[in-house]
N, C-alpha and C positions, 0 to 999 in steps of 0.2 A: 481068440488069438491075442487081442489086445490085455486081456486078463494073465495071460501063461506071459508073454513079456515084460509085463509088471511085475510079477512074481516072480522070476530070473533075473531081473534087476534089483528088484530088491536085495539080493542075495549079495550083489557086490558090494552092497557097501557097508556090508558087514565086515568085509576082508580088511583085515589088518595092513596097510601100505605106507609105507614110511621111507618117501625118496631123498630125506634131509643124507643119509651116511653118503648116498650115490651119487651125491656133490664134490664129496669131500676126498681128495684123491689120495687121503692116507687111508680110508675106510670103504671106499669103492670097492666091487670086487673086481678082481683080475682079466677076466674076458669083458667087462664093461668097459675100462681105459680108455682104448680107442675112439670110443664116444665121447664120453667126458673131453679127450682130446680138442675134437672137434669140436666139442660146442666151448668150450673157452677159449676160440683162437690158435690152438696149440702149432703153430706153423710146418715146424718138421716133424716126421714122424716115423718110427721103422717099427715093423714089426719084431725084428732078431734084437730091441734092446732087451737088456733085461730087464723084469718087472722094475725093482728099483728105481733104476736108472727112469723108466718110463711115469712111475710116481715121480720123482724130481723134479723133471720135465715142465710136467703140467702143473706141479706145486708154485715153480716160480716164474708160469707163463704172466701172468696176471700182472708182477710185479716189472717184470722186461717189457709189458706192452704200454704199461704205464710212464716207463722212460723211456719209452723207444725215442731212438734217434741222439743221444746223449753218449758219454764214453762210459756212464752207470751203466747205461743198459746193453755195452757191448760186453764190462765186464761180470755181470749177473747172466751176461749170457755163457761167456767163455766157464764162468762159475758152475754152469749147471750142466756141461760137456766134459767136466771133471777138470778144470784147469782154472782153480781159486786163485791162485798166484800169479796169472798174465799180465805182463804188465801193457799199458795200452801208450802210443806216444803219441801225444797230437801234432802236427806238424810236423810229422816226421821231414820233411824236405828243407824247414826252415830251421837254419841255426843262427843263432847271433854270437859274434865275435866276441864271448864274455868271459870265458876261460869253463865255461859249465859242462862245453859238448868236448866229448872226447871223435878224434877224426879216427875212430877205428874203423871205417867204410860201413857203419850199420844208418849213416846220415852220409846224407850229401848238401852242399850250397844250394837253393834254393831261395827266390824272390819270393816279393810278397803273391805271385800266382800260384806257390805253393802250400795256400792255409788250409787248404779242402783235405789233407791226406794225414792217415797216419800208419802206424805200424803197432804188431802184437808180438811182443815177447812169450813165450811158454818156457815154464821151465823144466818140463819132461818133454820127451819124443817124442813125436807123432806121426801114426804110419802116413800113405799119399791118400789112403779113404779117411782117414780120422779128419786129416788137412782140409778133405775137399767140404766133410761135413761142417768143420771147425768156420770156412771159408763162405757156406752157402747162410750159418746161423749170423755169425757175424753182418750179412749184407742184409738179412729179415730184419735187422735191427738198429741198423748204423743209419745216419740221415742220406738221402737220396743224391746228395749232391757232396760227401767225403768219397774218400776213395779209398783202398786199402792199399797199400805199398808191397804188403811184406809181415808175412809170416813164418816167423825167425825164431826155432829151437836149437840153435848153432851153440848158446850158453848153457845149456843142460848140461848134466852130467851124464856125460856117454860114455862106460868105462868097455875098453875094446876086449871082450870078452867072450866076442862069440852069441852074447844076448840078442844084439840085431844084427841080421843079417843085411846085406845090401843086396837085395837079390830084386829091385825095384818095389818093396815094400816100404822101407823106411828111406829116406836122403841124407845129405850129409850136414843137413841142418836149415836151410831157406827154403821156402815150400811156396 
């Protein structure tokens, strides 16, 4: 018995095995992802993304964990949700009397008890699922004690066309 064991092991490690591409989430294969996911932290995860979108993901998990908590790592994250152009405001509650802020109601007066919060600008749509997803990534990576104000596609370019519907999909721009 201990002979015929030997001799069926021996045999493995003949086998060719090479897990270095299975790291690498441009050369993983397809049904592996998920795992890979998982073992580098990957926080959120859906199965219905598309493969792409699910390489990305996990391409720039590493780099978002690395700054988490920073407004780097809110916008490397908004980056990797497909929204490179977010703009991100810190404080959004504080303004100072300098002639810089425009009082078009996307700010309000706020004390210095308002230095924890800010606000994200997009500059395309986003349906109320994109929003919530946009909203759950953003909190896996924002510091524990900011807040989010306000997630504000109101500036986009929305030509009334018939493209969105308001049928409780998309909003009329604050989310």
């Amino acid at each position: 018995m201990e002979r015929a064991l030997e001799q069926s092991t021996a045999r493995l490690a003949a086998v060719p095995l090479n897990l270095r591409p299975n790291w690498n989430p441009r050369t993983c294969p397809a049904h592996l992802l998920p795992w890979l996911a998982w073992a580098l932290g990957v926080e959120e995860w859906d199965a219905d993304w598309p493969e792409a979108f699910k390489r990305e993901v996990i391409a720039t998990s590493r780099a978002i964990r690395r700054q988490k908590g920073t407004p780097g790592a809110i916008k490397r994250a908004l980056a990797a949700l497909g929204h490179p152009n977010a703009q991100v405001i810190e404080r959004s509650h504080s303004i100072r009397y300098d002639g810089k802020a425009r009082f078009d109601g996307s700010r309000t007066y706020g004390g210095k008890t308002q230095w924890a919060t800010f606000s994200v600008i997009l500059t395309r749509p986003v349906t109320i699922k994109q929003a919530a997803l946009i909203r759950q990534r953003i909190h896996s990576v924002k510091r524990s004690c900011c807040h989010l104000t306000g997630l504000d596609f109101s500036t986009a370019p929305n030509q009334y066309n018939g493209a969105l519907k308001y049928d409780g999909t998309y909003t009329y721009g604050i989310v």
